[in-house]
PyMOL Python script that loads the backbone (N, CA, C, O; Angstrom):
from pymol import cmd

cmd.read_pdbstr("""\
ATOM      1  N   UNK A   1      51.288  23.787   4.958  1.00  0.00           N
ATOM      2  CA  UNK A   1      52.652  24.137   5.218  1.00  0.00           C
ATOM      3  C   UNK A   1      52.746  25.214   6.289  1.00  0.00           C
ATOM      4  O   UNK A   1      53.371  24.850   7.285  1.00  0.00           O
ATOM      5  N   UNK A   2      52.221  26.587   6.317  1.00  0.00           N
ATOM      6  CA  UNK A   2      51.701  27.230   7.011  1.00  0.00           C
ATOM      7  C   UNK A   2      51.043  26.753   8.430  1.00  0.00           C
ATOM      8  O   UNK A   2      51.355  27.161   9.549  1.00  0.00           O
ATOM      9  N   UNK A   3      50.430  26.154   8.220  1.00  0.00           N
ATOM     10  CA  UNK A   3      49.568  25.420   9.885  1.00  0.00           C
ATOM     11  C   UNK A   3      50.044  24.150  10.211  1.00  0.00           C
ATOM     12  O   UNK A   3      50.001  23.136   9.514  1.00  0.00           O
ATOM     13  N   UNK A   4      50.697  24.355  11.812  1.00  0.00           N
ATOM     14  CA  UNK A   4      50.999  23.082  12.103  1.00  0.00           C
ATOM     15  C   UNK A   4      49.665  22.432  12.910  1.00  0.00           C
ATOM     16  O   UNK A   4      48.602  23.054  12.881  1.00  0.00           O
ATOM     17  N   UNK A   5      49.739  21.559  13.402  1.00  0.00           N
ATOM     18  CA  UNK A   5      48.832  20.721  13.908  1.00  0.00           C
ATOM     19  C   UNK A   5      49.113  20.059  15.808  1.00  0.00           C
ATOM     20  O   UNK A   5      49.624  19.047  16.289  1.00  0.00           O
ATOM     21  N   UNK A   6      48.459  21.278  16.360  1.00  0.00           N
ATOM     22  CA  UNK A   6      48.658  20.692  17.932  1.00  0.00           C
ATOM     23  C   UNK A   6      47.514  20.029  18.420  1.00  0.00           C
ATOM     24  O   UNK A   6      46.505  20.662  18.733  1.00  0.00           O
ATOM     25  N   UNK A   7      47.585  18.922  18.500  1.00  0.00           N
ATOM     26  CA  UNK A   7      46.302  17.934  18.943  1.00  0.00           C
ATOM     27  C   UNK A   7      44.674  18.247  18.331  1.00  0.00           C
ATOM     28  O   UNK A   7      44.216  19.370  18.118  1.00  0.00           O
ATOM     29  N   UNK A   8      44.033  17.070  18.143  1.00  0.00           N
ATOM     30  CA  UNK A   8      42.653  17.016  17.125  1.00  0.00           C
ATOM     31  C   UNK A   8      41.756  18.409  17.130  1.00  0.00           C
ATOM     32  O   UNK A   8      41.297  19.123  18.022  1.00  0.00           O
ATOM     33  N   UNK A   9      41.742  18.429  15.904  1.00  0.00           N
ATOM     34  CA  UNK A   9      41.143  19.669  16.038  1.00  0.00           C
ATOM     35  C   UNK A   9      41.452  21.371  16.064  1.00  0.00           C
ATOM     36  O   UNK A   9      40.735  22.322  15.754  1.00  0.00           O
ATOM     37  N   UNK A  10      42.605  21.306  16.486  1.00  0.00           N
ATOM     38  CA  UNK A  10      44.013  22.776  16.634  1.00  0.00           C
ATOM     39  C   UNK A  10      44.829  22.729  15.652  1.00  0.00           C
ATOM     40  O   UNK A  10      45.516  21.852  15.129  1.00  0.00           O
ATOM     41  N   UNK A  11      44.523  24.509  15.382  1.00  0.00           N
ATOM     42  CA  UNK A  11      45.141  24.649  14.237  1.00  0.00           C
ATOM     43  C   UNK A  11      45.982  25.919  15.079  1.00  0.00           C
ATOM     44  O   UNK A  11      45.470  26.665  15.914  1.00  0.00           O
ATOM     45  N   UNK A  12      47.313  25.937  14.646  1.00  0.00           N
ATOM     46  CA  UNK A  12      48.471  27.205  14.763  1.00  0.00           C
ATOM     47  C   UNK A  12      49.396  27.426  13.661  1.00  0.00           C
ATOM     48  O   UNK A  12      50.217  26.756  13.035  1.00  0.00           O
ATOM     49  N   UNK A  13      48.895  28.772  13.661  1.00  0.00           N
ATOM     50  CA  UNK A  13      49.955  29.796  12.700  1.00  0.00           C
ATOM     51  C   UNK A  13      51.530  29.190  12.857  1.00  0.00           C
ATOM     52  O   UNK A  13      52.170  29.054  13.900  1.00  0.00           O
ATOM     53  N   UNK A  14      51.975  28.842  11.340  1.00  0.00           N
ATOM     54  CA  UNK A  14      53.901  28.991  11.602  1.00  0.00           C
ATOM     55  C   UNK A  14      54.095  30.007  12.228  1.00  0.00           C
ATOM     56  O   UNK A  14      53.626  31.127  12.025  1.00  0.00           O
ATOM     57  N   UNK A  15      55.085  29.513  13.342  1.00  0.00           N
ATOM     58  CA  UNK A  15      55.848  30.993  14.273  1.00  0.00           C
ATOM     59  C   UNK A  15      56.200  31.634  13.892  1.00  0.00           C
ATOM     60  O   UNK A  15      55.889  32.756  14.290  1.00  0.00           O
ATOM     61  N   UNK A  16      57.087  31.507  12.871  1.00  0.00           N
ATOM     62  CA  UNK A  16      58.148  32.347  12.359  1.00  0.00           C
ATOM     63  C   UNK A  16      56.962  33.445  11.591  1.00  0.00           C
ATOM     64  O   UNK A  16      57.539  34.529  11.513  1.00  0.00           O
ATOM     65  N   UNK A  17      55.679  33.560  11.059  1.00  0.00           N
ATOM     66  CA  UNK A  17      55.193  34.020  10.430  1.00  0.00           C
ATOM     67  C   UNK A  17      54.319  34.771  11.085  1.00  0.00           C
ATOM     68  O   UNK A  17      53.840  35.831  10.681  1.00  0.00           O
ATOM     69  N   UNK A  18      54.016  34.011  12.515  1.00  0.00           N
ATOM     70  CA  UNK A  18      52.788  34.734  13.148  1.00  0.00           C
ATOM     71  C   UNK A  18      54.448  35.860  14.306  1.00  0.00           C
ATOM     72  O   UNK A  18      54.061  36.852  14.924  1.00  0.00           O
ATOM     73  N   UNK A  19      55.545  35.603  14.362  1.00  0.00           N
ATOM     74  CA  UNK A  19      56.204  36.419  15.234  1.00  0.00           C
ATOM     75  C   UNK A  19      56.542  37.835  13.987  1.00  0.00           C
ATOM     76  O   UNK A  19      57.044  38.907  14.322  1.00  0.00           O
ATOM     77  N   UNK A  20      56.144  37.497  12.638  1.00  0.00           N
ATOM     78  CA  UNK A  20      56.433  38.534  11.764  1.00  0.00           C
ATOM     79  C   UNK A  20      55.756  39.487  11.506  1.00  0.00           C
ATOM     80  O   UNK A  20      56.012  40.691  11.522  1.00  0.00           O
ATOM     81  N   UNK A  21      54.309  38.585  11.108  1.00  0.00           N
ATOM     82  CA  UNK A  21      53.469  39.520  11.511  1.00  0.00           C
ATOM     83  C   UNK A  21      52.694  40.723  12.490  1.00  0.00           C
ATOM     84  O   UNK A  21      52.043  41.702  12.125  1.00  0.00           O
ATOM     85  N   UNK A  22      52.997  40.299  13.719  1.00  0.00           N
ATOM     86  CA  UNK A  22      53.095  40.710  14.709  1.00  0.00           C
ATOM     87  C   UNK A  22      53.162  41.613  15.685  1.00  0.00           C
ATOM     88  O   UNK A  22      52.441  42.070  16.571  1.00  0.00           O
ATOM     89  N   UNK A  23      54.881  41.811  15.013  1.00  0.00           N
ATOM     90  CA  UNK A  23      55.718  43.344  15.002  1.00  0.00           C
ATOM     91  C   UNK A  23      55.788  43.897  13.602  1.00  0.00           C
ATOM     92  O   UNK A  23      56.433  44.931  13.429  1.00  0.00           O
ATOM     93  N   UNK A  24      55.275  43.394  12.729  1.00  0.00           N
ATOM     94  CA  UNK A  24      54.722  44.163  11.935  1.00  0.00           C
ATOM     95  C   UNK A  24      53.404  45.635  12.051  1.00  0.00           C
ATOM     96  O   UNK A  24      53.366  46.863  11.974  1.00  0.00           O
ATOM     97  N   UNK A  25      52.462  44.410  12.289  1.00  0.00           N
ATOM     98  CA  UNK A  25      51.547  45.304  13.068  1.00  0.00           C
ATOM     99  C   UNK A  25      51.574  46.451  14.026  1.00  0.00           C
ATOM    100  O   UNK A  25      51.152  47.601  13.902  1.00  0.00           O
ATOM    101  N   UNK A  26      52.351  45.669  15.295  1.00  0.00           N
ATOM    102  CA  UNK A  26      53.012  46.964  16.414  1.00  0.00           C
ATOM    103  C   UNK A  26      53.386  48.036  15.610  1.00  0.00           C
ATOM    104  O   UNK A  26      52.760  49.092  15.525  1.00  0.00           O
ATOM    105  N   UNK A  27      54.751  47.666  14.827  1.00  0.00           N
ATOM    106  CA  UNK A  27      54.911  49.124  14.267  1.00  0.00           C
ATOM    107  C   UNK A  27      54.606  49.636  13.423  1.00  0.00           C
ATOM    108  O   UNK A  27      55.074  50.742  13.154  1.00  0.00           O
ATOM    109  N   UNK A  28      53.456  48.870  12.471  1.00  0.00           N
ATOM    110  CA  UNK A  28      52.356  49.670  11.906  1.00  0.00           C
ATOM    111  C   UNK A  28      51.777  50.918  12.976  1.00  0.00           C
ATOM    112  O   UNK A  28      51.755  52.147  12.921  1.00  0.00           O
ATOM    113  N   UNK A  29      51.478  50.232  13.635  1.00  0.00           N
ATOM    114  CA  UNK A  29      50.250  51.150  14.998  1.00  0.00           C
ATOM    115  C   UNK A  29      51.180  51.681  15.141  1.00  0.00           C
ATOM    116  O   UNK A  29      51.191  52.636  14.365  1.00  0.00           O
ATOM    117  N   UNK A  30      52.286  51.628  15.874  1.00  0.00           N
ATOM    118  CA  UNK A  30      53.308  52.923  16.474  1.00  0.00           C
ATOM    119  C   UNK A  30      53.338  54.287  15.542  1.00  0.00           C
ATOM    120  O   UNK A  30      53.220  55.452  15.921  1.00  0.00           O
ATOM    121  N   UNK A  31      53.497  53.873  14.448  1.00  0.00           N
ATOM    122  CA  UNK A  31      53.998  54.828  13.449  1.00  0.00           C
ATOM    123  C   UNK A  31      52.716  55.638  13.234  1.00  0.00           C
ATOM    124  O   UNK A  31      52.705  56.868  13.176  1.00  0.00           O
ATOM    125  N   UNK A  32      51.469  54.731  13.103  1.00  0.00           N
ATOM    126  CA  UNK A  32      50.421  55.882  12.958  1.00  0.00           C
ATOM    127  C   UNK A  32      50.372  56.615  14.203  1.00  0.00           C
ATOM    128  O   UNK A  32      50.764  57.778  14.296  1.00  0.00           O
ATOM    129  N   UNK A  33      50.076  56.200  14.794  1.00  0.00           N
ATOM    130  CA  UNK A  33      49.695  57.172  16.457  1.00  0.00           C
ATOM    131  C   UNK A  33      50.635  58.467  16.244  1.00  0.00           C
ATOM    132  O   UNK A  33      50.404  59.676  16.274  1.00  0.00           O
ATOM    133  N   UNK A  34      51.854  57.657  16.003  1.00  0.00           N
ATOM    134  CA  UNK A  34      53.408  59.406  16.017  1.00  0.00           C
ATOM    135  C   UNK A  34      52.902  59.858  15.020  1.00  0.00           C
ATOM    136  O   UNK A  34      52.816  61.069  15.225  1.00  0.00           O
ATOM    137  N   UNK A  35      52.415  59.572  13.818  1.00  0.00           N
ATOM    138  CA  UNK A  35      52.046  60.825  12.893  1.00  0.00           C
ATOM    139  C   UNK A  35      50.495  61.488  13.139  1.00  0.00           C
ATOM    140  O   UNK A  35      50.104  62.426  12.444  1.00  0.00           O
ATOM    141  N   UNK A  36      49.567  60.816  14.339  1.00  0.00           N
ATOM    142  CA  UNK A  36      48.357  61.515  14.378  1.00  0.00           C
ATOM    143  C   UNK A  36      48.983  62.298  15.609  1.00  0.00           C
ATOM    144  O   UNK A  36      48.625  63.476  15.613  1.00  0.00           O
ATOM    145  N   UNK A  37      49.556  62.060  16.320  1.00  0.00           N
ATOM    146  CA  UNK A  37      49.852  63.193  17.703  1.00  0.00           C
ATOM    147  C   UNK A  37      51.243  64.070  17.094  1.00  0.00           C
ATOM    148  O   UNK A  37      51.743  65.041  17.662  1.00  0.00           O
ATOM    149  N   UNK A  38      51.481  63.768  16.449  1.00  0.00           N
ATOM    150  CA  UNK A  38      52.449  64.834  15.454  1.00  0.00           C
ATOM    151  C   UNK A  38      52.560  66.203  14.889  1.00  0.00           C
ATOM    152  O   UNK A  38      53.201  67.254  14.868  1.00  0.00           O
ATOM    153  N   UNK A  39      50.830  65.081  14.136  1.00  0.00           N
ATOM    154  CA  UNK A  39      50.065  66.050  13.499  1.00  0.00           C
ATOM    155  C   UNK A  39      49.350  67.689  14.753  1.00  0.00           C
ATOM    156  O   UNK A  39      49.392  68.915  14.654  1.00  0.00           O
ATOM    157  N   UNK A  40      48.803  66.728  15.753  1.00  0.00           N
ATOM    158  CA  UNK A  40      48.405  67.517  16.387  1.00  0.00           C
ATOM    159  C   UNK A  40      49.219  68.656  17.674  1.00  0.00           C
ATOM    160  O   UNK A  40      48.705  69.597  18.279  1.00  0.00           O
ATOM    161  N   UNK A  41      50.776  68.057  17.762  1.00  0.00           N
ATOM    162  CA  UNK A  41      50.812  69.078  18.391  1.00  0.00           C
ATOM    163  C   UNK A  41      51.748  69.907  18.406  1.00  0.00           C
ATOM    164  O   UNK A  41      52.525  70.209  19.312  1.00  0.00           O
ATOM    165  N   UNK A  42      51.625  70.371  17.078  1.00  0.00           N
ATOM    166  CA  UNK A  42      52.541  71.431  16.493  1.00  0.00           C
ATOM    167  C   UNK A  42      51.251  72.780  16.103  1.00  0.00           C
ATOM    168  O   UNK A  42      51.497  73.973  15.931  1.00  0.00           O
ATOM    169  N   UNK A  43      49.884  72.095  16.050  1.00  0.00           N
ATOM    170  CA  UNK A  43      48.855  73.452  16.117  1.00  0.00           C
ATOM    171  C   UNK A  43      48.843  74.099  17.022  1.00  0.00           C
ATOM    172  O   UNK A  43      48.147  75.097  16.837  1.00  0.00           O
ATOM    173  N   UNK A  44      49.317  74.046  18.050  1.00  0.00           N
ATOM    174  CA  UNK A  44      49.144  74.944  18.980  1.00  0.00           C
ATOM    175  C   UNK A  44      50.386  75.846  19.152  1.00  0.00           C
ATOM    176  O   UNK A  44      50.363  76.652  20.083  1.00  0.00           O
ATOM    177  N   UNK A  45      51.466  75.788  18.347  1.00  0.00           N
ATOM    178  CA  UNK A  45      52.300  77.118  18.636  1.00  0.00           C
ATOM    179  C   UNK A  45      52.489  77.633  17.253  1.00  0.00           C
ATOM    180  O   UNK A  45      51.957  77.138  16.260  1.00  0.00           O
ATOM    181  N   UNK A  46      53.297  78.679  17.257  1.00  0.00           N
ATOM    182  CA  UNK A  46      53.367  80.082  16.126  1.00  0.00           C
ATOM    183  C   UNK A  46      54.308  80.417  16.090  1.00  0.00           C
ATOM    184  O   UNK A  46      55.002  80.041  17.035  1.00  0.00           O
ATOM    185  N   UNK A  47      54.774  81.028  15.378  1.00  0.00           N
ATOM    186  CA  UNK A  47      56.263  81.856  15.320  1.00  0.00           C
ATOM    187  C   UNK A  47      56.222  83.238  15.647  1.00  0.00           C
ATOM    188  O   UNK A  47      57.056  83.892  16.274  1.00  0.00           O
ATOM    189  N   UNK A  48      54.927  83.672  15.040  1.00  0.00           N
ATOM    190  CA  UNK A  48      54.879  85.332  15.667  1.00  0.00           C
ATOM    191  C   UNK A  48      54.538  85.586  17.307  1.00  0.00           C
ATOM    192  O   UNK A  48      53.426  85.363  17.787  1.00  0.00           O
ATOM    193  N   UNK A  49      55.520  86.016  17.963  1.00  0.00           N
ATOM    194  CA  UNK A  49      54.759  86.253  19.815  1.00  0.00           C
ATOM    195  C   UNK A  49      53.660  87.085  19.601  1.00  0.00           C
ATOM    196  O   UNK A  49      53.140  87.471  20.648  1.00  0.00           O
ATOM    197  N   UNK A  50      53.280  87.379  18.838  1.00  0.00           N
ATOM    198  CA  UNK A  50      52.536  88.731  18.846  1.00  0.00           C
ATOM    199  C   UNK A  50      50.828  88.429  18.515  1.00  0.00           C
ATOM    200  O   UNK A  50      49.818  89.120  18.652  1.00  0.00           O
ATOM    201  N   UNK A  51      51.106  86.892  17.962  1.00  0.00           N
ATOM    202  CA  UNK A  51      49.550  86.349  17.962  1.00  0.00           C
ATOM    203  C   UNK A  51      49.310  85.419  18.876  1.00  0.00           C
ATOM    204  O   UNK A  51      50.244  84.808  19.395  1.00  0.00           O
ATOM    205  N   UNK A  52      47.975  85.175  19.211  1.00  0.00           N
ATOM    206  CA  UNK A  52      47.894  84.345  20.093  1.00  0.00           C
ATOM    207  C   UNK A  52      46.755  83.077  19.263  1.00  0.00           C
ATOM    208  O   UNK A  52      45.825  83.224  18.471  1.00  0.00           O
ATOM    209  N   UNK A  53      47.394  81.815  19.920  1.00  0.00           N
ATOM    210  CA  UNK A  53      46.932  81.101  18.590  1.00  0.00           C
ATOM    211  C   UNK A  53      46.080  80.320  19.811  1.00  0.00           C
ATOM    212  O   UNK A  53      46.190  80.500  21.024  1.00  0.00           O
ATOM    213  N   UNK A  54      45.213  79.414  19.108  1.00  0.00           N
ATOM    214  CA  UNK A  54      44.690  78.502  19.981  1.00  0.00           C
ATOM    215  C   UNK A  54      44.524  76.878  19.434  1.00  0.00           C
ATOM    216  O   UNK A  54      43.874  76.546  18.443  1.00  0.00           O
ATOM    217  N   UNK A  55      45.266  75.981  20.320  1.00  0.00           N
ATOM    218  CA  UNK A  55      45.575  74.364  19.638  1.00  0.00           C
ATOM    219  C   UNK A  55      44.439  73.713  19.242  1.00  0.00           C
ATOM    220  O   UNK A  55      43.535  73.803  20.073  1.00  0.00           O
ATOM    221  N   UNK A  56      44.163  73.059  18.213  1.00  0.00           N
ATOM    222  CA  UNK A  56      43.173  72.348  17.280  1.00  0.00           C
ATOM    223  C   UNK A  56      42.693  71.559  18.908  1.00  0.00           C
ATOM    224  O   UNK A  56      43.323  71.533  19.965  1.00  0.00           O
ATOM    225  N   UNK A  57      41.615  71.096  18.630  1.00  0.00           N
ATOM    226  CA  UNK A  57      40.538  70.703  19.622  1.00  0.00           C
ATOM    227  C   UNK A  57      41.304  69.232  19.322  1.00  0.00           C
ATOM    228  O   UNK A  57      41.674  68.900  18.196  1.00  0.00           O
ATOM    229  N   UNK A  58      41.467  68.450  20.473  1.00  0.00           N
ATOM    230  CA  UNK A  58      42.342  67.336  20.362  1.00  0.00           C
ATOM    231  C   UNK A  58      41.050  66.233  20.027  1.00  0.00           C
ATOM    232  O   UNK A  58      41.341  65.357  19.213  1.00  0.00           O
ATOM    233  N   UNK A  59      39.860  66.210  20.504  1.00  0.00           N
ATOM    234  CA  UNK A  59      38.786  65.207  19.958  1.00  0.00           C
ATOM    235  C   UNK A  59      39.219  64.616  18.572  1.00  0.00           C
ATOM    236  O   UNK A  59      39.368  63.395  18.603  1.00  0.00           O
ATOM    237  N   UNK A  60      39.461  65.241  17.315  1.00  0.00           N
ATOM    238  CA  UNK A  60      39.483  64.841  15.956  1.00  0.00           C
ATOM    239  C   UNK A  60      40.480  63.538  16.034  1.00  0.00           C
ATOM    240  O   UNK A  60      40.329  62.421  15.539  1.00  0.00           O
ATOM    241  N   UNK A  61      41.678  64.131  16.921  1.00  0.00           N
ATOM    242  CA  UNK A  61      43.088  63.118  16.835  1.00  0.00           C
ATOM    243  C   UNK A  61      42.717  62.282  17.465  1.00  0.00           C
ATOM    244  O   UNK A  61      42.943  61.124  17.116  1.00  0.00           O
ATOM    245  N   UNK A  62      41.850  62.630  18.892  1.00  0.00           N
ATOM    246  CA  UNK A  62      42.015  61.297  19.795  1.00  0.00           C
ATOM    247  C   UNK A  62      40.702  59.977  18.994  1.00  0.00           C
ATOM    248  O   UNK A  62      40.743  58.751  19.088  1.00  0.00           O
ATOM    249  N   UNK A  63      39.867  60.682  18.399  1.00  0.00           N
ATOM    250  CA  UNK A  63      39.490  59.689  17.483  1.00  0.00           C
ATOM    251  C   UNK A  63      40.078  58.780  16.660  1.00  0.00           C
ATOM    252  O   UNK A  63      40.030  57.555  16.769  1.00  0.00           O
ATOM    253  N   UNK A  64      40.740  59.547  15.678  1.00  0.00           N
ATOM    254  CA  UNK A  64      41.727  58.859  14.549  1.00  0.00           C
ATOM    255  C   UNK A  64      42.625  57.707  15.585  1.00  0.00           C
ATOM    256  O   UNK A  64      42.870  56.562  15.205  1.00  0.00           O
ATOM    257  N   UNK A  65      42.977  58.159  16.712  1.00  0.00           N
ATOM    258  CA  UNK A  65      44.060  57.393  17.706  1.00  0.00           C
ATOM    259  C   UNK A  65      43.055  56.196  17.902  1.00  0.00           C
ATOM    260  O   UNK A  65      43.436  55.026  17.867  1.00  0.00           O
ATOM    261  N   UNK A  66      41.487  56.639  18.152  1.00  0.00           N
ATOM    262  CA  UNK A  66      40.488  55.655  18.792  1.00  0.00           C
ATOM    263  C   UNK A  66      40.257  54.374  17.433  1.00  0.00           C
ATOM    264  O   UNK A  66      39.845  53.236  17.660  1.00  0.00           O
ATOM    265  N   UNK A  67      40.645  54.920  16.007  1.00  0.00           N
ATOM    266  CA  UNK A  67      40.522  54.215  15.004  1.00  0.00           C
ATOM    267  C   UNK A  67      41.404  53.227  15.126  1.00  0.00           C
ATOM    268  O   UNK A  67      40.961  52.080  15.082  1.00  0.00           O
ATOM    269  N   UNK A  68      42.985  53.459  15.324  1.00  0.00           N
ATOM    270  CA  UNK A  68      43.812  52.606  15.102  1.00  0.00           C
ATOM    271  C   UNK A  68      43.685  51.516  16.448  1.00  0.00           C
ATOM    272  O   UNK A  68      44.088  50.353  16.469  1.00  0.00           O
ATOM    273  N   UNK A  69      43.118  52.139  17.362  1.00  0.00           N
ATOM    274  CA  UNK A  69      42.695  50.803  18.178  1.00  0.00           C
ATOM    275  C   UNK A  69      41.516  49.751  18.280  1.00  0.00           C
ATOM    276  O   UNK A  69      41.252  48.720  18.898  1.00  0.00           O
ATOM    277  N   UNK A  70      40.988  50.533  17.391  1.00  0.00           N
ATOM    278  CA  UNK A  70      39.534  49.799  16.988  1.00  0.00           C
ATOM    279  C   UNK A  70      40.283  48.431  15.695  1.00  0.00           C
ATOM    280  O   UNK A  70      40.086  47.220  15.784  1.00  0.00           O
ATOM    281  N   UNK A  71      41.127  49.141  14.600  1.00  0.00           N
ATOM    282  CA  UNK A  71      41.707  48.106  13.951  1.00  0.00           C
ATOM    283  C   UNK A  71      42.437  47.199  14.546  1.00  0.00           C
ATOM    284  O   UNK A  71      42.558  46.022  14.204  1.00  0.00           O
ATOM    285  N   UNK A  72      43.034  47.846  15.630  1.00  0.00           N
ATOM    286  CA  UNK A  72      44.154  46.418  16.169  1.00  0.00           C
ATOM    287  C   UNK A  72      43.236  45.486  16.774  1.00  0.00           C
ATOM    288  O   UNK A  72      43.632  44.328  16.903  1.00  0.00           O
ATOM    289  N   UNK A  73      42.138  45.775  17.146  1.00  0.00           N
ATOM    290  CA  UNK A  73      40.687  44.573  17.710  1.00  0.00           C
ATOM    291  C   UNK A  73      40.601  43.986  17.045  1.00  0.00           C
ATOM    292  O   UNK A  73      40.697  42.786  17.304  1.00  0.00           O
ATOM    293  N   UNK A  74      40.371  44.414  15.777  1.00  0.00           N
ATOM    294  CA  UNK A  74      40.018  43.640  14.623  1.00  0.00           C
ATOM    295  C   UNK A  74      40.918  42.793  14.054  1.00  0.00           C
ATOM    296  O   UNK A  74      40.565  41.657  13.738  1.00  0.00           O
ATOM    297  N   UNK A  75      42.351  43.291  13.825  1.00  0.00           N
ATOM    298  CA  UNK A  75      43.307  42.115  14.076  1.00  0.00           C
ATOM    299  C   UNK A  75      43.817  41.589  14.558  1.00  0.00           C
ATOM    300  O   UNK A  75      44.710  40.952  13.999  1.00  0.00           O
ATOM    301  N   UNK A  76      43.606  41.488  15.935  1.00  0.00           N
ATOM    302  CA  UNK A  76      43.536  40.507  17.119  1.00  0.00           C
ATOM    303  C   UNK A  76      42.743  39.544  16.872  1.00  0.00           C
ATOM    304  O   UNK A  76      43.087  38.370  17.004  1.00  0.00           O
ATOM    305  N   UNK A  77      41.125  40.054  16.331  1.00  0.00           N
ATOM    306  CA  UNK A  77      40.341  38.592  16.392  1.00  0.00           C
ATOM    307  C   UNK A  77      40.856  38.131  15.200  1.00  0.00           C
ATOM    308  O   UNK A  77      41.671  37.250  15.471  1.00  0.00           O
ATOM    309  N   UNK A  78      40.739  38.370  13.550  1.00  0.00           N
ATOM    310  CA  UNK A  78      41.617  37.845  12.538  1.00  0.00           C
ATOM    311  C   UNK A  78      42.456  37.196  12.927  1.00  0.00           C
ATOM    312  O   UNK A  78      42.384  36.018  12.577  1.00  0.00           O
ATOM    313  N   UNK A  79      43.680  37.603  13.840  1.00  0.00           N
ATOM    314  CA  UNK A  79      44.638  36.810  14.054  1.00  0.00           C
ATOM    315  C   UNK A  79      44.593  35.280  14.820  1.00  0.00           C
ATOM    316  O   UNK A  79      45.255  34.263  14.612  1.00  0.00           O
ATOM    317  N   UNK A  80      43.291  35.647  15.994  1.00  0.00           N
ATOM    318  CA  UNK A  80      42.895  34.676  16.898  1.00  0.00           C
ATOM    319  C   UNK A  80      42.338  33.506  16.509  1.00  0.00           C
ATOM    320  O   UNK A  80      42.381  32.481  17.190  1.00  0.00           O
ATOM    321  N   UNK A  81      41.465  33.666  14.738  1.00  0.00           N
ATOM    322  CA  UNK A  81      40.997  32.852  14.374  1.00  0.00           C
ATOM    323  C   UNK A  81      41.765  31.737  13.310  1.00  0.00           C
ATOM    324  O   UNK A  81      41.466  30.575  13.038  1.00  0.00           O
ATOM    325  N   UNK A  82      42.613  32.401  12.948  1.00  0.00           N
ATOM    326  CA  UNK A  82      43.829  31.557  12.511  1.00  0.00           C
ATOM    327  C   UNK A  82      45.286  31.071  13.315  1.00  0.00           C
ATOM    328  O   UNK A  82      46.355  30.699  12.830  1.00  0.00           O
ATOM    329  N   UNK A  83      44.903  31.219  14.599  1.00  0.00           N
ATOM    330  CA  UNK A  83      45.778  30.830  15.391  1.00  0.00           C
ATOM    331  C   UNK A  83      46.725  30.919  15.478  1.00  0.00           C
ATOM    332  O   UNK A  83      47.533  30.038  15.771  1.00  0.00           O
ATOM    333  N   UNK A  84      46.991  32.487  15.152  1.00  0.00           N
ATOM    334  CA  UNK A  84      48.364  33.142  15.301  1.00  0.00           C
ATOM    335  C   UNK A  84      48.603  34.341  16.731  1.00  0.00           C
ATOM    336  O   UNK A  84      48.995  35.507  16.767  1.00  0.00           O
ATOM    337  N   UNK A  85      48.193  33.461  17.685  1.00  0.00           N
ATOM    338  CA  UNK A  85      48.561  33.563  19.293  1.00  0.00           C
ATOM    339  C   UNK A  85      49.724  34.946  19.393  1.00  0.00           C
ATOM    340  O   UNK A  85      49.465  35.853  20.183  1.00  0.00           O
ATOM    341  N   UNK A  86      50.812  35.000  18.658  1.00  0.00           N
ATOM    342  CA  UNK A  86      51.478  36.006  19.087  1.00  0.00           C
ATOM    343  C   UNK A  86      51.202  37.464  18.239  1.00  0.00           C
ATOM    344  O   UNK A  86      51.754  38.556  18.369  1.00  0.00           O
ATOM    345  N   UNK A  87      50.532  37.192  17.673  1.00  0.00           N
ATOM    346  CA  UNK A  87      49.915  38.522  16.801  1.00  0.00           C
ATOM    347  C   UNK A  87      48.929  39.254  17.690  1.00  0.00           C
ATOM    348  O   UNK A  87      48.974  40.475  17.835  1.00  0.00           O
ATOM    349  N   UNK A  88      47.855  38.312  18.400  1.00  0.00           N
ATOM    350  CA  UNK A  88      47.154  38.534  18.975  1.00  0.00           C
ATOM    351  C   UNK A  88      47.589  39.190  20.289  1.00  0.00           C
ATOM    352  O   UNK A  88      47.019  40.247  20.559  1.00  0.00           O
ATOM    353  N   UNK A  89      48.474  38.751  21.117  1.00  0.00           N
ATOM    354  CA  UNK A  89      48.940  39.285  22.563  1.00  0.00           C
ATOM    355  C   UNK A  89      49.787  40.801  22.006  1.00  0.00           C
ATOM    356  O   UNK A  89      49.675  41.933  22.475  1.00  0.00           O
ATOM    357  N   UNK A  90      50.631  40.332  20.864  1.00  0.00           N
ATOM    358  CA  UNK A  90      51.070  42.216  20.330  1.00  0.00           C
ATOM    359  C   UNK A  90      50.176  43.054  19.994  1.00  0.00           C
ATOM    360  O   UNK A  90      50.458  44.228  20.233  1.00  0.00           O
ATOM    361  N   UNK A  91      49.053  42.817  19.451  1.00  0.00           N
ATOM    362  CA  UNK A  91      47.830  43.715  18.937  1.00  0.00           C
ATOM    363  C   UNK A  91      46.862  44.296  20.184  1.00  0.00           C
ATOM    364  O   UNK A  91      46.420  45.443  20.236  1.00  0.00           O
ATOM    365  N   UNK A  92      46.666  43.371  21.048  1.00  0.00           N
ATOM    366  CA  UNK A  92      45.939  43.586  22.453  1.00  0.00           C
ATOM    367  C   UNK A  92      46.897  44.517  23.562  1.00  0.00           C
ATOM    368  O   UNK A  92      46.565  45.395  24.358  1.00  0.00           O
ATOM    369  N   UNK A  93      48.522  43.780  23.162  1.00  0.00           N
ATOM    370  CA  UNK A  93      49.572  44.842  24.392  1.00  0.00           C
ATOM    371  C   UNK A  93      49.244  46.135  24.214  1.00  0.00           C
ATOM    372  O   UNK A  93      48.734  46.934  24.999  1.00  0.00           O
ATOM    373  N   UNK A  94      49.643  46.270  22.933  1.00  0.00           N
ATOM    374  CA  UNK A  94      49.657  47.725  22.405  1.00  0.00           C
ATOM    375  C   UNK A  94      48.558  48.877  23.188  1.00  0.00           C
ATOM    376  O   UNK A  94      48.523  50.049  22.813  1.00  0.00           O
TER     377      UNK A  94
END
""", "prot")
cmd.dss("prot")
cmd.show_as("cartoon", "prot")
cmd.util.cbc("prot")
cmd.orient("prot")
């Protein structure tokens, strides 16, 4: 019901399911990224002028950032192998 059938052998994701998933994903990823650069760049200021602060070393975040693109690879190929084509081009845009 799920997989239609484009010539011998091809299998594709229902649209309606692979366009849901999709932007699902996107704004999965969107939302993490805004809460890891969120996170990070409010360490670098203070309320007192009188201290001088210094901003968290951005490596930790740009990792965590490097994570969520390492997952969207991963569901790009997941997606690629069930032939849900538009999951894949949103997961790779990103």
């Amino acid at each position: 019901m799920g997989v239609s059938r484009r010539g011998p052998g091809r299998r594709r994701a229902d649209t309606g399911a692979d366009i849901g998933a999709g932007c699902g994903l996107v704004l999965l990823e969107l939302t993490v990224l805004t809460v890891v650069f969120a996170l990070w760049l409010p360490s670098g200021f203070h309320q007192d002028p009188g201290t001088t602060v210094e901003a968290d070393s951005p490596w930790g975040y740009l990792a965590a950032a490097g994570g969520v693109g390492a997952l969207a690879l991963v569901a790009a190929v997941a997606a690629a192998r069930a032939g849900a084509f538009v999951t894949v081009v949103g997961s790779l845009a990103e």
